[in-house]
C-alpha positions in Angstrom: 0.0 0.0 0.0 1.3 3.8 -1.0 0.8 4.9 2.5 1.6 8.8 1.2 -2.1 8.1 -0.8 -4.3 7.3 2.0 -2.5 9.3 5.1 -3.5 12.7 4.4 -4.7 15.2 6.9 -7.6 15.9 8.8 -11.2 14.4 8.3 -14.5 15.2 8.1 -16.6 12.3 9.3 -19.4 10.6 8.0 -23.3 10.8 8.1 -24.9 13.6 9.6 -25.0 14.8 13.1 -28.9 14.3 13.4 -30.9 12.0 12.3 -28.3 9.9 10.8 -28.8 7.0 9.0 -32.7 5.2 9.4 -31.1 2.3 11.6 -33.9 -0.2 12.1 -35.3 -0.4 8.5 -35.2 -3.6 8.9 -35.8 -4.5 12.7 -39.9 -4.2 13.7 -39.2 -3.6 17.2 -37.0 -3.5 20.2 -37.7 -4.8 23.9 -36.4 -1.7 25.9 -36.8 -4.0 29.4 -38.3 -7.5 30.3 -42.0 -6.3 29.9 -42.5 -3.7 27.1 -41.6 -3.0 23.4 -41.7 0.0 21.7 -42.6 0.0 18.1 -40.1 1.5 15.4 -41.2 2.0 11.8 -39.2 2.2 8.7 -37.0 5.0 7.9 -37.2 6.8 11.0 -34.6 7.4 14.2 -35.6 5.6 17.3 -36.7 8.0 20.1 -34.9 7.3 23.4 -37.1 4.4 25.3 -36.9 6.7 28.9 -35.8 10.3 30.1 -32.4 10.0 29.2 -31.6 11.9 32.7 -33.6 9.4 34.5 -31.1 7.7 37.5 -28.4 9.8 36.7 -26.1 10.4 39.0 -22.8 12.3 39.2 -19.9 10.1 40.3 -17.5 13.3 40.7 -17.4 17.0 40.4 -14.1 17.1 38.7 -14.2 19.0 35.0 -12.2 17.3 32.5 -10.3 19.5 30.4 -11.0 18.5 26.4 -9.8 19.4 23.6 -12.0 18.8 20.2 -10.7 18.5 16.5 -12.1 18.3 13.3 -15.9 19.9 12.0 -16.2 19.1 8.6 -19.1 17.7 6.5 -20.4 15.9 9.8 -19.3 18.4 12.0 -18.8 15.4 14.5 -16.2 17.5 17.1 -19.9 19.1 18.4 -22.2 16.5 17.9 -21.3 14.3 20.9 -22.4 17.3 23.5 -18.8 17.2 25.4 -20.0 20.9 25.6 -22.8 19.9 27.5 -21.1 17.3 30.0 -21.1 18.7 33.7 -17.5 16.7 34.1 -16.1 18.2 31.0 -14.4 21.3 30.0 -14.0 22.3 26.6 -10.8 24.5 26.6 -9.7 23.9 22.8 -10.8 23.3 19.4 -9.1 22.7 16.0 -9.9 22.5 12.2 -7.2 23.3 9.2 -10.3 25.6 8.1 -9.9 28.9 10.0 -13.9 29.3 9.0 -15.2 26.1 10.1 -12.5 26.3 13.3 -14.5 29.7 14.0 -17.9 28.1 14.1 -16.5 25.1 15.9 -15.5 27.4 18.7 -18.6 29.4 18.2 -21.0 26.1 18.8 -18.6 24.7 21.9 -18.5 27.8 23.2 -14.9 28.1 23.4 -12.0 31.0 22.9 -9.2 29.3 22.4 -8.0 27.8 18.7 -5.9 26.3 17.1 -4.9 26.2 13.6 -4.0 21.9 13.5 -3.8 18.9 15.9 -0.3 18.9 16.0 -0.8 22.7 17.5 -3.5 22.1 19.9 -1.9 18.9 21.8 1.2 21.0 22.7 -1.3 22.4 25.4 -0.4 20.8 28.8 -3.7 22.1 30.0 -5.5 20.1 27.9 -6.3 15.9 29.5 -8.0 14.4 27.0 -8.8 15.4 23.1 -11.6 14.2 20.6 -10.3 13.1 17.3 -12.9 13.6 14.4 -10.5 14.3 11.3 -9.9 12.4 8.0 -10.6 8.7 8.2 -7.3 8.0 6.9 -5.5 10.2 9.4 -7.1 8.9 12.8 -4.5 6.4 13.2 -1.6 9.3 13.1 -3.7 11.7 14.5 -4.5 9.2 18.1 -0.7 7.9 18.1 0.3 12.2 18.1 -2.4 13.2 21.3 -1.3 10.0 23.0 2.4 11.1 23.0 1.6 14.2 24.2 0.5 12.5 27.3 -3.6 12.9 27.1 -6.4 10.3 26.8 -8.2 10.2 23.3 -11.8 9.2 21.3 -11.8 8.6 18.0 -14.4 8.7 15.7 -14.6 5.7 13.7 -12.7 3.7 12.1 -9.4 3.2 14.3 -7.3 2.7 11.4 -7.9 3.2 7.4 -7.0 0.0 5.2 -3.3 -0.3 7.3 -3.0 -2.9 9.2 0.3 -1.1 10.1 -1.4 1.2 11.6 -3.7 -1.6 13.3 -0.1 -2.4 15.1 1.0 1.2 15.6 -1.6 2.1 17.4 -2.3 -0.8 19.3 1.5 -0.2 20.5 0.7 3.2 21.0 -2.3 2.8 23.4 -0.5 0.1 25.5 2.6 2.1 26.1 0.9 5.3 26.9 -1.1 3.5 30.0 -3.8 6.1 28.6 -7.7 5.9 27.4 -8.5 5.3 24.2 -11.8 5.0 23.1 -13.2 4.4 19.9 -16.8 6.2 18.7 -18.5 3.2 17.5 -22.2 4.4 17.0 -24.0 1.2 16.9 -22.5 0.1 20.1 -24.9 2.4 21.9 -28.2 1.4 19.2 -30.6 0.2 21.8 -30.6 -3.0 20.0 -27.0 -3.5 20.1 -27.0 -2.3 23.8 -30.0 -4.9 24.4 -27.9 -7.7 22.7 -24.7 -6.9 24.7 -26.3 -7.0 28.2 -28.3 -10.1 27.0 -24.9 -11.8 26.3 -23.0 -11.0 29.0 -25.6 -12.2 30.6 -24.9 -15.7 29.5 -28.4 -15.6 27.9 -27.7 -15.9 24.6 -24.8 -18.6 25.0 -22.0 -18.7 22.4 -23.4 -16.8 19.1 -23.9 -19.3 16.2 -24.7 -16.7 13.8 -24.6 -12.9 13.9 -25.5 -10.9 10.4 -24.5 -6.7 10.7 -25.2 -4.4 7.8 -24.2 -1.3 7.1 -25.5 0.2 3.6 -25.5 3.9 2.5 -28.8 5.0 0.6 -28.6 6.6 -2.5 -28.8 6.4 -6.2 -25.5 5.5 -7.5 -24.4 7.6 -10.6 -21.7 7.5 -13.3 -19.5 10.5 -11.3 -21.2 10.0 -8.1 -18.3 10.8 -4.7 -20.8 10.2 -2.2 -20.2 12.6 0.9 -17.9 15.3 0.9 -14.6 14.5 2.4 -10.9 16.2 2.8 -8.8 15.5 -0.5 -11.5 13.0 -1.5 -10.7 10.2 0.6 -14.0 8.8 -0.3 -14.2 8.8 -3.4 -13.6 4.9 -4.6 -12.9 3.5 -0.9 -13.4 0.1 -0.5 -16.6 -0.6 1.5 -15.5 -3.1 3.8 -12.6 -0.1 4.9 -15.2 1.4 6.2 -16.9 -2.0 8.3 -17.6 -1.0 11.6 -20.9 0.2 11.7 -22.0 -3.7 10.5 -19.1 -5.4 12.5 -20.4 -4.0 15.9 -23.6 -6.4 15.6 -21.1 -9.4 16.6 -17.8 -8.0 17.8 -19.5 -5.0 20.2 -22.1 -7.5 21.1 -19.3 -10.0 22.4 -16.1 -8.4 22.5 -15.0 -11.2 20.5 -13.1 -10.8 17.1 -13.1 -12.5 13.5 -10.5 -14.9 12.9 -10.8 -15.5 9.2 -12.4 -13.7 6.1 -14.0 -14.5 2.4 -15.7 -11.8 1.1 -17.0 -11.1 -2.6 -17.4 -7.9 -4.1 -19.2 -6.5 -7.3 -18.6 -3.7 -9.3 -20.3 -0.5 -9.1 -22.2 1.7 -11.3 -20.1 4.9 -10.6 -17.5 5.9 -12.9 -15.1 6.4 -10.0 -15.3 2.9 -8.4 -13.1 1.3 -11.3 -9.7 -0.1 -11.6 -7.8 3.2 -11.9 -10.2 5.3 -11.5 -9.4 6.0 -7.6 -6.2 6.0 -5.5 -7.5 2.7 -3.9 -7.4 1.1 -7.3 -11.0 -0.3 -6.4 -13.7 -1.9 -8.3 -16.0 -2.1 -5.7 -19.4 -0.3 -4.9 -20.8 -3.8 -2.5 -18.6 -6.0 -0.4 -20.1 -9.0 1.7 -18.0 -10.8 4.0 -18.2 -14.3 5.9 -16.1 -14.5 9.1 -15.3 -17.2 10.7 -15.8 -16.0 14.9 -13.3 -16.4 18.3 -16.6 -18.7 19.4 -16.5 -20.4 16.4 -19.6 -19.3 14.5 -20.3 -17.8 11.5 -20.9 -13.8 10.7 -22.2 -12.3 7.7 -21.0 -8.6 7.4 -22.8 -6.7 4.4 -21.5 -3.6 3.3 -22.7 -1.4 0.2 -21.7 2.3 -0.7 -24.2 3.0 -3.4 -26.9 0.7 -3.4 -29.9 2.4 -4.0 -33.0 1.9 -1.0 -33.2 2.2 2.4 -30.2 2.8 4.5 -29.0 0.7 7.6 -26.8 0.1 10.5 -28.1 -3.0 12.0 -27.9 -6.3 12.8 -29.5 -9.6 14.3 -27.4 -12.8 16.8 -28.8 -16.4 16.9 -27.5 -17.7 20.1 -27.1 -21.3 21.2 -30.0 -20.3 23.7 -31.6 -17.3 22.4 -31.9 -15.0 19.7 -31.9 -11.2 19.1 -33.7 -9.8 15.9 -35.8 -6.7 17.1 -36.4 -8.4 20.8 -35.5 -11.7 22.5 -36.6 -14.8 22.0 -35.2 -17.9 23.8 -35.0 -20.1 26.9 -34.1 -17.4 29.2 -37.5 -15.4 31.0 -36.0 -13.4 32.9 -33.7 -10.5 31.4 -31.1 -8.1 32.6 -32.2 -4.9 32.2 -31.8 -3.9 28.9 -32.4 -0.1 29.6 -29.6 2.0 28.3 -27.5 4.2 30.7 -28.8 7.4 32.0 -27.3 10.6 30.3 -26.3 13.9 32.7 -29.1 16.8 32.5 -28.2 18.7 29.1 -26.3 15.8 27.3 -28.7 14.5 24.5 -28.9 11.3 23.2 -28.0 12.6 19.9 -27.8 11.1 16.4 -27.3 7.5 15.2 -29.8 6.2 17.0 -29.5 7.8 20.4 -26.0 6.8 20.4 -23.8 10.1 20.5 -24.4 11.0 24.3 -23.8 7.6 25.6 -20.5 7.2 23.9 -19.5 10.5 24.8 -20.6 9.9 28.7 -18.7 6.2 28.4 -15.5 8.2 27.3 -15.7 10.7 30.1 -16.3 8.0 32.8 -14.0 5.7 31.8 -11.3 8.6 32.9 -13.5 9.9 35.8 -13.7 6.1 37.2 -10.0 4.5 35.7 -11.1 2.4 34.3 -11.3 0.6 30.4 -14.0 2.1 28.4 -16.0 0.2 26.1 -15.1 0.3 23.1 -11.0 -0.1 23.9 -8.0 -0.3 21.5 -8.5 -4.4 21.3 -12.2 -3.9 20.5 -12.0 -0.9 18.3 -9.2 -2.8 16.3 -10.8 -6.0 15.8 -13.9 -4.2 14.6 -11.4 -2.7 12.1 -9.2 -5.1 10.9 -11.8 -7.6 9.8 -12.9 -5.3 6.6 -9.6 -4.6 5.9 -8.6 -8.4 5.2 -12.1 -8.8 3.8 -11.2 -6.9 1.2 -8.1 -8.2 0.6 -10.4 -11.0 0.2 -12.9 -10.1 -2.6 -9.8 -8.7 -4.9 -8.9 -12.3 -4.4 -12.2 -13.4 -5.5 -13.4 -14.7 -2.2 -9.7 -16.5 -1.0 -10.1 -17.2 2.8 -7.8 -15.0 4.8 -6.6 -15.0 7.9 -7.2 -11.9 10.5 -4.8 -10.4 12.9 -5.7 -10.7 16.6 -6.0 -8.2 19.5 -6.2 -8.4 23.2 -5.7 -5.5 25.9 
């Protein structure tokens, strides 16, 4: 791989802020706790199943001092409300845009700037720093704010097609004895929250089969890029680069991993997804994987950039003793609750599902508490890695391929 192709500079992240992507298209309903559902139609963001402040309570007073980085097509720096948090301080924000740095600081509610990363994490007064920049650059851009000493969330994924990076970073994290935390939306889905406490649990048992997709609506065109992005970095990408949003519905449900890959791919329509077309040298438009799982099952991973139709981010487990697909059904009665965490007054739930606020609050207590957020370097990786080898895999026409391991 040309590494000076894909690690460019900052990022502007994907989806929207908002409503994001219609994540139960497919799913009729959730069970939100042991005796009531709550109906979700096509096409539409669930609504939080409670008052998101309901329960809360404060485990400290302390203000953690953040720094925020990157407000471009998404503008994901603000969308997780860390200028909302009653433990967090927002002291520092960044974009290589002086305009959209302006209105970063202008949302947050913050005077100081700073014309790059590399500029802002000089600040010892600055603990901790949000990284939403250039997909390909997240892996420099973490490894840089750990060696300046201060804990880090990523938006995702950890690392962009490198599984050099994967390594870096990994290396990185574990010498640093600091947080890292990747921003895995569908980790805090209510369905994938449902399905996480229901397998830790032991309800589920092992997981025989788990399917995750993640497919971008839209009517695919001859020159169609897709979403705007710094230096293009999507145009052409190869879908299954970009897996993590699928993956979560086995490896966030589990904290398990993939252990080997075939995947298939067929061409797109759009003029830019063809041998030499884009800087990935990629054919693909549609990538579907089949991994092989750590518990020895099987997990289909679908993943389409220009498919035309609804979009998704979601997924269903069949469990030796139970299955999830919109609510539980199984041997087990009685449930854990299934209720996701409460949120501080002022934090909202957010976009994706619900899912911005409770990442954002995981992040802050993991450092409040010390302890290992959810979504840590070893899960954030081998949410990653799989799609990278997948496709690897489907420019091999489906070859079975081994995947890299990682445990924190």
């Amino acid at each position: 791989m040309d590494k000076s192709k894909h690690q460019i500079n900052r990022r502007k992240f994907l989806s929207t802020a908002g409503a994001g992507f219609a994540s139960f298209a497919i799913l009729p309903n959730i069970m939100v706790n042991q005796q009531e559902k709550s109906s979700i139609r096509s096409n539409e963001e669930p609504s939080w199943e409670q008052d998101p402040t309901q329960g809360w309570i404060p485990v400290s007073d302390r203000k953690i001092r953040v720094g925020l980085v990157g407000y471009g097509a998404s503008k994901f720096a603000a969308a997780f409300s860390f200028q909302h948090h009653p433990n967090v301080e927002v002291i520092a924000v960044s974009d290589l845009f002086p305009d959209r740095c302006a209105e970063l600081a202008k949302v947050t509610k913050c005077n100081k700037t700073y014309p790059s990363l590399e500029e802002m994490v000089k600040d010892d007064k600055i603990e901790a720093v949000f990284v939403a920049t250039d997909a390909p650059g997240h892996a420099r851009h973490c490894i840089e704010v750990l060696k300046h000493g201060k804990h880090v969330a990523c938006a995702v994924p950890a690392v962009f097609g490198s599984l050099e990076d994967a390594d870096l970073l990994f290396e990185a994290v574990k010498k640093s004895g600091l947080k890292y935390m990747m921003f895995e939306t569908s980790c805090y889905r209510p369905d994938n929250y449902a399905m996480r406490q229901i397998y830790n649990a032991g309800v589920f048992g092992k997981i025989v089969y788990a399917e995750g997709e993640y497919y971008g609506g839209g009517m695919p065109t001859p020159t169609s890029t897709g979403t705007p992005s710094y230096k293009n970095w999507r145009v052409g990408m190869p879908p299954q680069w970009y897996c993590t949003h699928g993956d979560a519905y086995f490896v966030g449900v589990t904290n398990g991993s993939f252990t080997e890959v075939s995947c298939l791919g067929m061409q797109s329509l759009s003029l830019t997804r063809q041998p030499g077309k884009n800087v990935y040298n990629n054919p693909f438009g549609t990538e579907i994987a089949l991994h092989r799982t750590s518990e020895g099952g099987m997990a289909r991973m679908a993943r389409s950039n220009d498919t035309p139709g609804f979009g998704a981010e979601a997924g269903r487990v069949r469990g030796q003793r139970g299955s999830f697909y919109g609510k539980y059904e199984g041997l087990e009665k009685n449930l854990p609750d299934l209720n996701r965490p409460p949120l501080p007054p002022g934090v909202e739930p957010g976009g994706h599902g619900g899912s911005h606020g409770p990442l954002m609050n995981e992040f802050v207590l993991s450092i409040l508490e010390d302890r290992k957020p959810l979504v840590d370097i070893a899960m954030a990786l081998n949410m990653t890695v799989g799609g990278i080898v997948a496709h690897a895999s489907a420019m091999k026409n489906g070859e079975w391929m081994k995947i890299p391991q990682y445990k924190f």
